[in-house]
VOPAGU-2260 file (C-alpha; in pm, 1 decimal, decimal comma):
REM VOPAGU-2260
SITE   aa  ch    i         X         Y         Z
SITE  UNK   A    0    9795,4    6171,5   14490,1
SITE  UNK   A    1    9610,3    6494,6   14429,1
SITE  UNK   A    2    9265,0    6589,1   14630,5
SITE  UNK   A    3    9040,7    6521,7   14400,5
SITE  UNK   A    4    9207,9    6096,5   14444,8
SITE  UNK   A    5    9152,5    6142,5   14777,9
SITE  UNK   A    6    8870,1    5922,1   14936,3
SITE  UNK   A    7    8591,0    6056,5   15011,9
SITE  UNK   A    8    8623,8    5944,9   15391,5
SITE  UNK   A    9    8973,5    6066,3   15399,5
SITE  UNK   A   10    8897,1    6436,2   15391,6
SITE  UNK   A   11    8716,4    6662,8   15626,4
SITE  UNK   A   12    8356,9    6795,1   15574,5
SITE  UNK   A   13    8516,1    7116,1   15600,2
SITE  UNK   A   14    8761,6    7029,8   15287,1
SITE  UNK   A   15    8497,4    6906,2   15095,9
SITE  UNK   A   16    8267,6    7188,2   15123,1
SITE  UNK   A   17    8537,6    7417,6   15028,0
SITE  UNK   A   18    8612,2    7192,0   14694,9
SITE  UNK   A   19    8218,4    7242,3   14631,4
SITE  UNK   A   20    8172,8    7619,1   14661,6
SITE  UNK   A   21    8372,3    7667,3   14331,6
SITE  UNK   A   22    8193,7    7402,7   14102,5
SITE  UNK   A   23    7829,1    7498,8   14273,5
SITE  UNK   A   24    7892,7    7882,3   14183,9
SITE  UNK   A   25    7983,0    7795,1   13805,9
SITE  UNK   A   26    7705,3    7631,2   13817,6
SITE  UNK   A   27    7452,9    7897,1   13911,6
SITE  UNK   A   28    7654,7    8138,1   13670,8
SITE  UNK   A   29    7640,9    7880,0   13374,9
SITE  UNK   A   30    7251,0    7840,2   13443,7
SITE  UNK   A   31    7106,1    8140,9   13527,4
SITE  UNK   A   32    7357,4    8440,2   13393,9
SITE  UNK   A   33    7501,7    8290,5   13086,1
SITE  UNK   A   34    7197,9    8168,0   12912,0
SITE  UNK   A   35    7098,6    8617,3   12956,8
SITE  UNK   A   36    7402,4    8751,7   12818,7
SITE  UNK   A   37    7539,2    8506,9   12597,0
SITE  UNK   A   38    7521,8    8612,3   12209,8
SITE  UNK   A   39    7480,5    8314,5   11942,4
SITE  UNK   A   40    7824,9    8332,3   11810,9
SITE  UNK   A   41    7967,9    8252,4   12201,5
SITE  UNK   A   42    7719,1    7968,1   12223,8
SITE  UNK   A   43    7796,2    7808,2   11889,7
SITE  UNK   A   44    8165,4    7886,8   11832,9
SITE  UNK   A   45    8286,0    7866,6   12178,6
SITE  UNK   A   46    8016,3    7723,7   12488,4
SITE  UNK   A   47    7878,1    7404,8   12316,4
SITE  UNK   A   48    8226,1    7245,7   12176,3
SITE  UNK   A   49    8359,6    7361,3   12491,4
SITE  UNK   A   50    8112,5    7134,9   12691,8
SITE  UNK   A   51    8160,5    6834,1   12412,3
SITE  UNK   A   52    8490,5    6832,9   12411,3
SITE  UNK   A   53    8523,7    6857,1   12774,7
SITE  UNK   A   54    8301,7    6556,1   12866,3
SITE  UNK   A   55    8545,5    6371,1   12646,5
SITE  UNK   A   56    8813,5    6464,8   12797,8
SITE  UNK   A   57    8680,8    6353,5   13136,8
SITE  UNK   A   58    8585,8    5996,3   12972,3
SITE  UNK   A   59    8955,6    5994,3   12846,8
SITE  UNK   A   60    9137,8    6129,2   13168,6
SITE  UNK   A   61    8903,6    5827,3   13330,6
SITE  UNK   A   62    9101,6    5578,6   13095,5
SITE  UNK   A   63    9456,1    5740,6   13036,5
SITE  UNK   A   64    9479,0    6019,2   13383,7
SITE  UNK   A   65    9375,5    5773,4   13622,7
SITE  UNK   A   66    9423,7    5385,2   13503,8
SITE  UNK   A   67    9752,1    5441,8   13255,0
SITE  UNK   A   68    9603,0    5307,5   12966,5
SITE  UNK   A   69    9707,4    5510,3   12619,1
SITE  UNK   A   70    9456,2    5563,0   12354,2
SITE  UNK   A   71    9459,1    5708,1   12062,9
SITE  UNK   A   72    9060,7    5598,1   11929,7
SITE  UNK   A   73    8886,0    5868,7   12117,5
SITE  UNK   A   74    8709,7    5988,6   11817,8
SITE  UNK   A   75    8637,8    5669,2   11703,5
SITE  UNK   A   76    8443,8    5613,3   12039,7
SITE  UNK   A   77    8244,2    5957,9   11985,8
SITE  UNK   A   78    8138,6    5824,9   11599,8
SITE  UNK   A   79    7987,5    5497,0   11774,1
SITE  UNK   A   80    7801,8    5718,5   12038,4
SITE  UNK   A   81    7653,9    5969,9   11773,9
SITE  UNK   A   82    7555,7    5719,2   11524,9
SITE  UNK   A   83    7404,3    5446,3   11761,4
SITE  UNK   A   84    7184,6    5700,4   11934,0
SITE  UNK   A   85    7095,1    5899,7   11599,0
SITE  UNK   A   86    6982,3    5502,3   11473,1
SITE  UNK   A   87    6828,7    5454,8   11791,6
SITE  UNK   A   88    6621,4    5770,7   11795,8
SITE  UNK   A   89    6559,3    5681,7   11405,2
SITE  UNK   A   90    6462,5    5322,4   11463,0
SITE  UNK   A   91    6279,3    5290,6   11736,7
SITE  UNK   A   92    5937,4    5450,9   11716,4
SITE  UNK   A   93    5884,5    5656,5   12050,8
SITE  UNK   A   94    6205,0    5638,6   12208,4
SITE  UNK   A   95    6321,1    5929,4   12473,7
SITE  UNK   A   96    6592,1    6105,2   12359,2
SITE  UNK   A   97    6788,6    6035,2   12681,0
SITE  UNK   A   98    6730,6    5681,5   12579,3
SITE  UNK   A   99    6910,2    5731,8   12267,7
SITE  UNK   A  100    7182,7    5913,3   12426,4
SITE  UNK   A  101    7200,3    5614,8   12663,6
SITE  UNK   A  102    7197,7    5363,5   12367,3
SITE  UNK   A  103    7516,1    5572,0   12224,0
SITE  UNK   A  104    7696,3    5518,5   12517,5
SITE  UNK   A  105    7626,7    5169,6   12588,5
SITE  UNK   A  106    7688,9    5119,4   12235,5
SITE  UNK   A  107    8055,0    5277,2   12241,4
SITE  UNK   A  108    8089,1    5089,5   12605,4
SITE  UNK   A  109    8125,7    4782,6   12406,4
SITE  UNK   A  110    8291,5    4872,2   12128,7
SITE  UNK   A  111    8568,0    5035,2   12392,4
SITE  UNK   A  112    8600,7    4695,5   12580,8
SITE  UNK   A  113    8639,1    4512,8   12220,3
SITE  UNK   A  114    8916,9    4710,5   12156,0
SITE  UNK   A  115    9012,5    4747,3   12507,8
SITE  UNK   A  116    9116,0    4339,4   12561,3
SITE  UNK   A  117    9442,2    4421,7   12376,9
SITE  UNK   A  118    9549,4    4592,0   12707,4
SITE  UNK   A  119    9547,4    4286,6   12902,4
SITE  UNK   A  120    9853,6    4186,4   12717,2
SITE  UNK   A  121   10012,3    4558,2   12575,1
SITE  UNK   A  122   10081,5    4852,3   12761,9
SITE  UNK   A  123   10195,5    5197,2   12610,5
SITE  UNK   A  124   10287,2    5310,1   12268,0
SITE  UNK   A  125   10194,2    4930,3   12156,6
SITE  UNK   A  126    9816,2    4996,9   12367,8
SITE  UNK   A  127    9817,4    5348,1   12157,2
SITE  UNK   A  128    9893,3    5129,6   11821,6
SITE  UNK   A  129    9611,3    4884,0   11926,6
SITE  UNK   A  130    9337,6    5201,3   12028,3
SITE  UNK   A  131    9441,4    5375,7   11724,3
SITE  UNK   A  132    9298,8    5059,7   11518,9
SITE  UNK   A  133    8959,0    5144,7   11624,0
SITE  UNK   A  134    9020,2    5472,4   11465,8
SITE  UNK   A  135    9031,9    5287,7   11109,4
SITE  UNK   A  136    8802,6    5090,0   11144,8
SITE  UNK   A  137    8524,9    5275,2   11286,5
SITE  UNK   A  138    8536,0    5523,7   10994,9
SITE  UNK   A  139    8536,9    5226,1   10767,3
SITE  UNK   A  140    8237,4    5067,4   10842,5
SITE  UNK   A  141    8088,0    5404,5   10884,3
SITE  UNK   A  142    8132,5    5512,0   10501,0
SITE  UNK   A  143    8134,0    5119,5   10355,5
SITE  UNK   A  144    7790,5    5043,4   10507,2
SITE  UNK   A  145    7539,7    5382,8   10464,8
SITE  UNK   A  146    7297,3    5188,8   10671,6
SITE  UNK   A  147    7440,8    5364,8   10930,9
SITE  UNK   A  148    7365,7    5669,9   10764,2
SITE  UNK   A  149    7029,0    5600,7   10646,4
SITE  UNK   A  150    7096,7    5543,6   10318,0
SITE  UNK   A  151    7241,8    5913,6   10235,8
SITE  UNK   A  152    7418,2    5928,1    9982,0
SITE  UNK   A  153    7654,9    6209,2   10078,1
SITE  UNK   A  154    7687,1    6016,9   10438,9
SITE  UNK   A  155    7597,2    6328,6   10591,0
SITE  UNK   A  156    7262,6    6334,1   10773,2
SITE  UNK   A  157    7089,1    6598,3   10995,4
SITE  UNK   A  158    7055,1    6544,5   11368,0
SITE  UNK   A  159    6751,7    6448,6   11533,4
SITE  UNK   A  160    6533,1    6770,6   11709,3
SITE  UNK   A  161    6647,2    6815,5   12080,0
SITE  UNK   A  162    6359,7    6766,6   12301,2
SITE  UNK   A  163    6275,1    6590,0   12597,5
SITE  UNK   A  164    5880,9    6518,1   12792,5
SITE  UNK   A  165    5794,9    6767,8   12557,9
SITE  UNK   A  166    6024,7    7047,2   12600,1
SITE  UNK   A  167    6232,4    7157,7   12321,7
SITE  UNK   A  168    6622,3    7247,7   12325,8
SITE  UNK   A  169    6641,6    7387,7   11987,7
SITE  UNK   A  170    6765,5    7739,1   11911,2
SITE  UNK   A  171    7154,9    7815,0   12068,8
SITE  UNK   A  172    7073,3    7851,8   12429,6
SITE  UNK   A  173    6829,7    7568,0   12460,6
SITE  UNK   A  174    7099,0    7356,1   12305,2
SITE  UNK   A  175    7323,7    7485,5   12546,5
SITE  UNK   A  176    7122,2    7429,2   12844,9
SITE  UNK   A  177    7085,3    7068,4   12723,6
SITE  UNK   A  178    7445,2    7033,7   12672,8
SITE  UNK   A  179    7519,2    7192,4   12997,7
SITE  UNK   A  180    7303,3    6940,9   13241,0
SITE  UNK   A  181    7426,4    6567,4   13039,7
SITE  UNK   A  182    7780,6    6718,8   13079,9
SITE  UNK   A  183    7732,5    6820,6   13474,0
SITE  UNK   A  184    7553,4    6516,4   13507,4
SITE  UNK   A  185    7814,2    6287,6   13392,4
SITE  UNK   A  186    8079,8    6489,1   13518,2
SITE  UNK   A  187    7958,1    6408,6   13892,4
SITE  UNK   A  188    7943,0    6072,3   13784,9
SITE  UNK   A  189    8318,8    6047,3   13714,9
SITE  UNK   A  190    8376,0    6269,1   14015,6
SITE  UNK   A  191    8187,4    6003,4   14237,5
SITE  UNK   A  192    8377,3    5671,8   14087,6
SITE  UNK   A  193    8739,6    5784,4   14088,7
SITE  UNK   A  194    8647,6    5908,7   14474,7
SITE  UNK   A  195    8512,7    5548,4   14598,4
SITE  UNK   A  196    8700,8    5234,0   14599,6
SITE  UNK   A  197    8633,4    5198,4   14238,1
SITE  UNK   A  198    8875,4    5468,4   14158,7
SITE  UNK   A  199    9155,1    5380,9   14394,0
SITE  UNK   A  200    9146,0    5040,4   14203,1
SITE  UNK   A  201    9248,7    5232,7   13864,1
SITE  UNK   A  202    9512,4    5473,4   14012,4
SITE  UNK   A  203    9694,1    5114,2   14182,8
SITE  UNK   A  204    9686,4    4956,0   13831,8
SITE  UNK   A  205    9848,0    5297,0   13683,3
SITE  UNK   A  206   10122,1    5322,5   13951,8
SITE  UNK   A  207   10219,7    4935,8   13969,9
SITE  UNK   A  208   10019,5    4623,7   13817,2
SITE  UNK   A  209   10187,4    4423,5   13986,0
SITE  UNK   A  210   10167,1    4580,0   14313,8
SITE  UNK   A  211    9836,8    4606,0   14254,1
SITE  UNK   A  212    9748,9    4222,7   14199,3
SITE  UNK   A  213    9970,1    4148,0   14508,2
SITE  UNK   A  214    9728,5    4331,4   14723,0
SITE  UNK   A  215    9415,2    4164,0   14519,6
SITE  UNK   A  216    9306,8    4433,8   14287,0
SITE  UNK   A  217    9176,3    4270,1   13999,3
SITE  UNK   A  218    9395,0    4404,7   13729,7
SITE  UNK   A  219    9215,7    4289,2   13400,3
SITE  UNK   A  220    8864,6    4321,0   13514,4
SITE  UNK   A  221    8965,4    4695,8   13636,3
SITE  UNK   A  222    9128,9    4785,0   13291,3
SITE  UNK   A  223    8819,1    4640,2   13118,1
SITE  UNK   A  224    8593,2    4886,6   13315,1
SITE  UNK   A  225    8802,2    5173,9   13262,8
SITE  UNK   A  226    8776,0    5141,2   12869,5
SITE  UNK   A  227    8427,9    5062,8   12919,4
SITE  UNK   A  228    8314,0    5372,3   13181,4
SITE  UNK   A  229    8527,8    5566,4   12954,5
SITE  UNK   A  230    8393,8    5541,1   12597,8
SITE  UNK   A  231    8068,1    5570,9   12769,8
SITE  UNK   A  232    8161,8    5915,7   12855,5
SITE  UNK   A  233    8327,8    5977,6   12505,7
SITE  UNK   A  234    8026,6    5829,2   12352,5
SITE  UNK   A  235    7762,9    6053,9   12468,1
SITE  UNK   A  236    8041,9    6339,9   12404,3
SITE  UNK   A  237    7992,6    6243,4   12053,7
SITE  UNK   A  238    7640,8    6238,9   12070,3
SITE  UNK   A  239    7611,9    6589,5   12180,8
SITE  UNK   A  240    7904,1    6673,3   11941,8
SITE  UNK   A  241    7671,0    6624,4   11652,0
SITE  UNK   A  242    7360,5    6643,0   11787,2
SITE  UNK   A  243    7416,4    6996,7   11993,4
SITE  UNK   A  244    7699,6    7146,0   11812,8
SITE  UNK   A  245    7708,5    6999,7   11434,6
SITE  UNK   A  246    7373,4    6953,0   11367,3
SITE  UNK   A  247    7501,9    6670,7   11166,3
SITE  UNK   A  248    7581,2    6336,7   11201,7
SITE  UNK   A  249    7903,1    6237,6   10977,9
SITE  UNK   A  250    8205,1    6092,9   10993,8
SITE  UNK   A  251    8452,7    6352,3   10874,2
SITE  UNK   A  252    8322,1    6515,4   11227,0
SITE  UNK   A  253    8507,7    6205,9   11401,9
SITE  UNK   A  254    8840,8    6167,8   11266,2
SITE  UNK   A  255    9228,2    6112,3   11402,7
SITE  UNK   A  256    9296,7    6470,9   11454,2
SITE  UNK   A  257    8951,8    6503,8   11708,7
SITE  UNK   A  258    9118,1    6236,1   11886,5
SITE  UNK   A  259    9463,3    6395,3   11922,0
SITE  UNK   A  260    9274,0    6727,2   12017,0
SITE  UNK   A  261    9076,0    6503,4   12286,6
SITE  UNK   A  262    9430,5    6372,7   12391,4
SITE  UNK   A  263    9588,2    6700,3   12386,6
SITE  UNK   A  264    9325,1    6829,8   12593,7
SITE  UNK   A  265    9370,0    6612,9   12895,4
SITE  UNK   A  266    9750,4    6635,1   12861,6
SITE  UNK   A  267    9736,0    7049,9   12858,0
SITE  UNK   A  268    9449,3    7024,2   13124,4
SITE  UNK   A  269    9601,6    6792,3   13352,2
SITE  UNK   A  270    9623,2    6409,3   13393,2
SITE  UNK   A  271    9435,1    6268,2   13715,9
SITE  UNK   A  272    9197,4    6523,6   13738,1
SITE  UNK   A  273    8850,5    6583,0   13651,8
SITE  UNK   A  274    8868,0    6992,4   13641,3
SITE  UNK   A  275    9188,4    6902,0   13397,1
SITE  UNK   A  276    8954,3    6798,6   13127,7
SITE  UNK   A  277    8754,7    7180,0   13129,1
SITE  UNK   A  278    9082,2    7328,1   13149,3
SITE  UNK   A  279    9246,7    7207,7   12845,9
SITE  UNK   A  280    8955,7    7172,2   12628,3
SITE  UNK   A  281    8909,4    7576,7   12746,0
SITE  UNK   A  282    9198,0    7658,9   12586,7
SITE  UNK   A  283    9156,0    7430,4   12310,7
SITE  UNK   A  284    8868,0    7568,8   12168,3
SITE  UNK   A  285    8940,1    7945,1   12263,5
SITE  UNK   A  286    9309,3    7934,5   12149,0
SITE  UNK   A  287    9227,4    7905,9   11740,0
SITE  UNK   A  288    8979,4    8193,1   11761,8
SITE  UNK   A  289    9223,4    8425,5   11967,2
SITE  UNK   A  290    9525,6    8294,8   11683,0
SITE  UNK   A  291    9268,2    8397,8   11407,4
SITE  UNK   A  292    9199,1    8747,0   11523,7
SITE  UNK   A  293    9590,0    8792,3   11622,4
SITE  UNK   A  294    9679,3    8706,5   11276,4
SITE  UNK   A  295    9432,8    8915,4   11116,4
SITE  UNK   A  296    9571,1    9195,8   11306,0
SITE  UNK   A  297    9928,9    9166,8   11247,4
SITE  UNK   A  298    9897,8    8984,0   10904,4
SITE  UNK   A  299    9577,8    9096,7   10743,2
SITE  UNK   A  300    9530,7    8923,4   10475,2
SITE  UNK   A  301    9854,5    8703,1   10445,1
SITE  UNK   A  302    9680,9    8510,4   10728,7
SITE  UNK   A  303    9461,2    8270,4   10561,4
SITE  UNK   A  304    9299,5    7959,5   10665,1
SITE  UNK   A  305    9565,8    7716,5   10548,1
SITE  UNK   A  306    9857,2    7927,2   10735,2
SITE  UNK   A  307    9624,4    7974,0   11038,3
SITE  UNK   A  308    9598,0    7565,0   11058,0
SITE  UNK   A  309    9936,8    7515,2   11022,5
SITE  UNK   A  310   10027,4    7782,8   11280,4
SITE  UNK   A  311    9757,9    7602,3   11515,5
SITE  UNK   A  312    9941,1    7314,0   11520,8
SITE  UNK   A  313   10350,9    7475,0   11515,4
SITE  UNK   A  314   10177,5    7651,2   11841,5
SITE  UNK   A  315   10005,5    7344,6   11988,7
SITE  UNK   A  316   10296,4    7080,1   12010,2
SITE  UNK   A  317   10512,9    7389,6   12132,9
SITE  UNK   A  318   10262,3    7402,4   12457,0
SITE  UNK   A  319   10244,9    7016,3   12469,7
SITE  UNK   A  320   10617,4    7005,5   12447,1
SITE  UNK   A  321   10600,2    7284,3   12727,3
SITE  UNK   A  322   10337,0    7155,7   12939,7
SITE  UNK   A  323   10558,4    6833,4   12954,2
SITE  UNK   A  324   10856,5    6983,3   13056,4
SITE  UNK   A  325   10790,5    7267,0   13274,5
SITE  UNK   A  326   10465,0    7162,9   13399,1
SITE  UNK   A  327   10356,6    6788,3   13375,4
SITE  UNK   A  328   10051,0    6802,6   13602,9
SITE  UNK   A  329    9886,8    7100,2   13324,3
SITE  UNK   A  330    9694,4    7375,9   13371,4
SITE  UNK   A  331    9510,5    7247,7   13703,3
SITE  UNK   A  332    9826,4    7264,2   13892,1
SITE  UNK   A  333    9902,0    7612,8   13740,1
SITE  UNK   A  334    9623,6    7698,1   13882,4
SITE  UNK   A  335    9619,3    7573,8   14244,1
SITE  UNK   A  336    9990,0    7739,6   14236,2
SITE  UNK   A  337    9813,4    8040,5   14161,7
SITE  UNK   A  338    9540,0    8001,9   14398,1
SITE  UNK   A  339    9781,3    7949,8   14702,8
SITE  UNK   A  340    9990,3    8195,9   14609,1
SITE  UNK   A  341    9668,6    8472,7   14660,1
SITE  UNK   A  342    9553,4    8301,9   14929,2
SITE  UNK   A  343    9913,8    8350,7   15104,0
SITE  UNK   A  344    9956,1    8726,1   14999,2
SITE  UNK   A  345    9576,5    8779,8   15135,5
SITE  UNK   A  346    9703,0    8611,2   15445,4
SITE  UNK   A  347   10018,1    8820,8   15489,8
SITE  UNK   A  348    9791,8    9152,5   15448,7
């Protein structure tokens, strides 16, 4: 069981101030330095899918890190988020745009427990089989019915303007700013449930279900919330996916592989932790861009975009493969390895 698991009551003031001083000073660097010397192309090529794909990696590392429960329909969770709240905000004269973003989530909330009653009778690769159905069928109904999409007939449609009580978010940094405070936001909220009682309930039903009944953990009810409180997450991830990032609301912007990336990023990251799901999706989004400008170096022009996907992915599933042998617990325990071994050599000078 890792810190972050720990009860809240089961660790020292001290302890948790300590945990805080890190988070709190990103913080105050990702508000009030970054917004100063940050240049368009790092705000639109690297900060904002950063924050996207991270808050969907915390709604899946909710569902998969801490209750054991495979899924493979991430992206089809985001596509419900970002076209229930662009309807929403479309439909509904007057609505707050945090209303619409709430909409989205509530919206892929139940279509995550629809899909999600298959666990109470499959577990692993046959749960993954299940999940990945909602994959299918979300993009279906998303390109049969163009309701959805107002009508368009190229399915594509522009996201509504960012603004909320009247102040605007549009422009790179004010779409960054807005990104920034829903992901903090709902990152503390996942913080705060998998450190109460709430959370303790999913890690039992991960480790042992039966166990866990014995002791009078309500198994099914727990792995309904879980799917529930995590395509929430992943549902307001897709909002701000196409609403902050794209500019676009589509389907093509939701399909299998964004799921595997999603998956990938909690895996690489590390499962069971919250600070996994910024880790992974940091090198996620940061490793094509580095491959790019490697390959234009060395290659020139024999590097095109069709070799530089395929190389993406040779290189990916070697650091999955990797991460799985050498280092299960991902990039967070790298990390605190890392950490204590500075804090040792610090302590022996």
């Amino acid at each position: 069981m890792t810190a972050e698991t720990l009860p809240l009551s089961a660790r020292s003031p001290a302890s948790v101030s300590l945990k805080l001083i890190g988070p709190v000073l990103l913080l105050a660097f990702a508000y009030g330095v970054v917004p100063f010397i940050g240049s368009s192309y790092v705000f639109e090529a690297l900060l904002l899918p950063f924050l996207a794909l991270s808050l969907a990696g915390v709604g899946l590392n909710l569902l998969t890190g801490y209750t054991g429960q495979v899924s493979l329909g991430s992206a089809a969770f985001m596509a419900v988020g970002a076209f229930a709240a662009y309807n929403a905000n479309l439909r509904i004269d007057g609505l707050p745009l945090l209303a619409s973003l709430a909409i989205g989530g509530f919206s892929a909330a139940l279509v995550g427990l629809v899909f999600g009653l298959p666990s109470l009778r499959l577990k692993g690769f046959y749960l993954a089989v299940s999940t990945l159905a909602a994959q299918f069928f979300v993009q279906w109904a998303l390109t049969k019915f163009s309701w959805f999409s107002n009508n368009s007939a190229s399915g594509v449609i522009d996201a509504p303007p960012l603004a909320v009580a009247g102040i605007s978010f549009e422009g790179p940094v004010g779409r960054y700013l807005f990104a920034l405070t829903i992901v903090t936001a709902l990152t503390l909220l996942a913080w705060r449930l998998v450190s109460v009682q709430t959370g303790h309930n999913l890690i039992a039903v991960r480790d042992n279900e039966t166990a866990a009944r014995i002791i009078g953990i309500p198994v099914l009810r727990t792995k309904l919330f879980a799917f529930a409180a995590s395509s929430f997450i992943i549902g307001i991830a897709g909002a701000l996916w196409a609403f902050a990032y794209l500019r676009t609301v589509e389907p093509a912007g939701f399909n299998l592989d964004r799921s595997f990336q999603i998956l990938f990023i909690i895996i690489i990251g590390g499962l069971a932790t919250i600070r996994g799901a910024f880790f992974g999706a940091a090198l996620i989004v940061v490793f094509p861009l580095l491959l790019s400008r490697l390959g234009a170096l060395v290659f020139g022009d024999l590097f095109d975009s069709g070799v530089l996907d395929m190389t993406q992915r040779i290189v990916l599933g070697v650091l999955i493969i990797s991460f799985l042998i050498l280092e299960p617990d991902g990039l967070v325990a790298l990390s605190d390895r890392v950490r204590r071994r500075v804090a040792a050599a610090f302590g022996r000078a």
